[in-house]
C-alpha positions, 0 to 999 in steps of 0.5 A: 312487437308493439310496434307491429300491433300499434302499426296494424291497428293504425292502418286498420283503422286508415282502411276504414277511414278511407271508406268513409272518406270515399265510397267511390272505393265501393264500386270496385267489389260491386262491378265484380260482383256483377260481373261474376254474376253475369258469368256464372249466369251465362255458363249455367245458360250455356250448359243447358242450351248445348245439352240438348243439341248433344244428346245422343239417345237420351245419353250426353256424349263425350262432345258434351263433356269436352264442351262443358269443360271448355265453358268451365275454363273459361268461365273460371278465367274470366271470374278470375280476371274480373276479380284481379282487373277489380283490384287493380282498379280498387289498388289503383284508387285506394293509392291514389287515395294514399298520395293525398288525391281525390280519385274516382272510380274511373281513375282507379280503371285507369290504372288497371287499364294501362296495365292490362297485358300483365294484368291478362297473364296473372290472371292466366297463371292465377286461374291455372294455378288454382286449377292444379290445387283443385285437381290435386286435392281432388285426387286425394281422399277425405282429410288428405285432400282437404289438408292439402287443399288448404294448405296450397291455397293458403301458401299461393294467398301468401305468395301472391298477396303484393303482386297486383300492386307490384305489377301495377307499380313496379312494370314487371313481368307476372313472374318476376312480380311473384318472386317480388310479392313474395319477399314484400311478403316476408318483411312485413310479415307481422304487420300484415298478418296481425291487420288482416287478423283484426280485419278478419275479427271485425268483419266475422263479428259482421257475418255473426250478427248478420246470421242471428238476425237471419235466425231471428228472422226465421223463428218469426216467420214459423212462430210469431210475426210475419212482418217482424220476421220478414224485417228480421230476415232483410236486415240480415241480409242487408248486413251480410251483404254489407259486411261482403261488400265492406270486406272486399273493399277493405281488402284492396285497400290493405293492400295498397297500404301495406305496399306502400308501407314495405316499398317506404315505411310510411303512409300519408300522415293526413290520412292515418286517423292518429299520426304518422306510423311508429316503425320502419320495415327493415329495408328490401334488398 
């Protein structure tokens, strides 16, 4: 167990390192962002420009919920393969990172972009599958349904965790890479649990401190100073989208590391801010 705890902490700590080190890194959450944002903009644009056009006495017709649903399908799909293309590309890099490299943003999309076809099909699988959790906590009611809800959606995150870097580096199908994923999963469970908890810790500090200066913020500009309470209310969220941007970011990179560290047992030693990691994994079959 203190092994596991110094070994958390030590690529914790290389995560952020890497940032600092490279903000090319930064650029993969943000051109995910924007590209959600740009989705999400011309869904809501397409459901108010047909809704007119299938009208039928003053009443939406079945057409306009057929319809509707379509635009959500694949407006969903495509949020969910920009989000996996995104951190294929931020694995990619932060890999790279990891073998000692100098990457940039366009040697990350280069990685993700010589897997595409497996990358199209996860994310086929990842967007029916959240779907169908979704349908299903939906039939149920009140508690029920969000127990199940969490429940599914936490045990597919589990599953899943490994398998963009396992379809980037490992060439296997979606589904052989889940099965893949899932024992990679298995025999890093502590380390990977204990350094997403310390990452969760640290950036909910983040989130907390992004929220109080948004309050302050607004009791200033209700009760006291308009130009403190403006400046209270944009440093708030400056620091909530940094801390978004910081985590997404972050995340990638834990995975990244934490599969290098279940493929071999080891991360560069240049690269780990206090020498080389103390344990080995116990090896894959």
């Amino acid at each position: 167990m203190p092994g596991t705890f110094s070994d958390s902490w030590r690529i914790t700590r290389m995560s952020f390192s890497l940032i600092a080190q490279d903000r090319a890194l930064l650029v993969f959450p943000i051109v995910a962002a924007l590209a959600a944002v740009g989705i999400l903009a011309l869904f809501v644009l397409g459901v108010v420009y047909l809704a007119p056009l299938l009208l039928v006495g003053g009443s939406l017709t079945t057409s306009y919920e057929v319809v509707g649903l379509v635009l959500f399908v694949v407006a969903y799909f495509s949020l969910t393969f920009v989000t996996v293309y995104a951190t294929a590309g931020l694995v990619g890099a932060a890999t790279l990172k990891l073998d000692g490299q100098q990457p940039t943003a366009a040697d990350g999309w280069r990685v993700a972009r010589a897997n595409l076809g497996r990358l199209v099909v996860w994310a086929l699988i990842a967007a029916t599958v959240g779907l169908l959790i979704q349908l299903l906590a939906s039939r149920l009611r009140g508690a029920a349904g969000l127990v199940v809800g969490v429940a599914a959606g936490l045990s597919w995150a589990i599953v899943t965790y490994f398998i963009v870097p396992v379809i980037l580096y490992e060439h296997e199908s979606p589904w052989r890479s889940l099965a893949r994923s899932a024992k990679l999963f298995a025999s890093t469970f502590g380390r990977t649990l204990v350094t997403n908890l310390v990452v969760g810790l640290i950036l909910a500090a983040g989130v907390i401190g992004a929220v109080v200066l948004a309050v302050l913020g607004l009791v200033e500009l209700f009760g006291g100073s308009l130009p403190l309470g403006l400046a209270l209310l944009v440093a708030g969220l400056a620091l909530g989208i940094f801390v978004v941007l910081i985590g997404a970011t972050v995340e990638g990179i834990l995975r990244a590391a934490l599969y290098r560290y279940a493929t071999t047992g080891k991360i560069d030693p240049a690269l780990m801010p206090s020498g080389y990691l103390s344990a080995k994994p116990a090896p894959l079959q």
